[in-house]
C-alpha positions as CSV (number, residue, x, y, z in Angstrom):
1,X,0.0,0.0,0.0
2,X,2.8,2.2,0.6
3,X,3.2,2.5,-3.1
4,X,0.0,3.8,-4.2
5,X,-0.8,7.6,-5.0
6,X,-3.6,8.7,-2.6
7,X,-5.0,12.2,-2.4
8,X,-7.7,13.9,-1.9
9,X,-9.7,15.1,-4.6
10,X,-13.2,17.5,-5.4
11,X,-16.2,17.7,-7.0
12,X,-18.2,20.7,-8.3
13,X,-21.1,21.8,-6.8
14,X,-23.8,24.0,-7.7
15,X,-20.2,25.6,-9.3
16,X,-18.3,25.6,-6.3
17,X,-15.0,23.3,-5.4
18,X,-15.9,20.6,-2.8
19,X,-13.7,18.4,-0.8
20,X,-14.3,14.8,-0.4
21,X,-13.5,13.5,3.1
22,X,-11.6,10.9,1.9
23,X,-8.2,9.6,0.1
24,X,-8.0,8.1,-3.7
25,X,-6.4,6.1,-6.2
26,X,-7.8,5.4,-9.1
27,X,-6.6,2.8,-11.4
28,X,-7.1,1.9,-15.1
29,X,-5.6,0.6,-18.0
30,X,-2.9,2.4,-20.3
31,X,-4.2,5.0,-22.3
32,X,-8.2,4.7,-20.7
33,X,-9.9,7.7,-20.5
34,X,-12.2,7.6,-17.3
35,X,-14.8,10.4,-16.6
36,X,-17.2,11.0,-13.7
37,X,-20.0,12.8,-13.6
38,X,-18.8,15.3,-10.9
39,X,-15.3,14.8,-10.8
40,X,-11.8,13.9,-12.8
41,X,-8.8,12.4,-11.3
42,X,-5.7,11.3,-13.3
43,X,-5.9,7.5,-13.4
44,X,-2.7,5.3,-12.6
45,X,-1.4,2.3,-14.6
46,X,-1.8,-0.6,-12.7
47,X,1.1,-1.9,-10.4
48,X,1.7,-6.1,-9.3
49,X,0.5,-6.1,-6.3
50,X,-3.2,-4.1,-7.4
51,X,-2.8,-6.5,-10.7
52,X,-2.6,-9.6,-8.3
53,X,-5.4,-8.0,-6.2
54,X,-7.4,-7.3,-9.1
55,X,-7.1,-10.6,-10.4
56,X,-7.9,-12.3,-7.3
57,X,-11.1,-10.4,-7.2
58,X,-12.5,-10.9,-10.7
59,X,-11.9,-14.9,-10.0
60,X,-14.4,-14.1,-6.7
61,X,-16.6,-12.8,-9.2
C-alpha cells in the first residue's frame, strides 16, 4: 500500500470546489480515459500487487 498515490480530490457543486473526506487512487488501464460525472482524477497504470489484487477479485466474481 505504501506504493499507491492517494490524495484527496473534489467535486463541483452548484459551481463551487468541494472536498471529499476521503483519500483516492484510481486505477485503469494504459491509455483509458475515465470520466465521472462530478469529478476527474488522473488515473494510474496498474502496479503487481493491485494486478494480483485485481485478479484475485475478478476470479471471486
Amino acid at each position: 500500500m505504501e506504493e499507491l498515490n492517494f490524495e484527496h480530490t473534489a467535486i463541483t457543486m452548484y459551481g463551487k470546489p468541494v472536498s471529499l473526506p476521503r483519500l483516492q487512487s484510481w486505477f485503469a488501464e494504459e491509455g483509458l480515459v475515465v470520466k465521472e460525472l462530478f469529478q476527474k482524477q488522473k488515473q494510474h497504470v496498474w502496479t503487481a500487487p493491485m494486478l494480483k489484487l485485481k485478479a484475485q477479485l475478478e476470479n471471486q466474481l
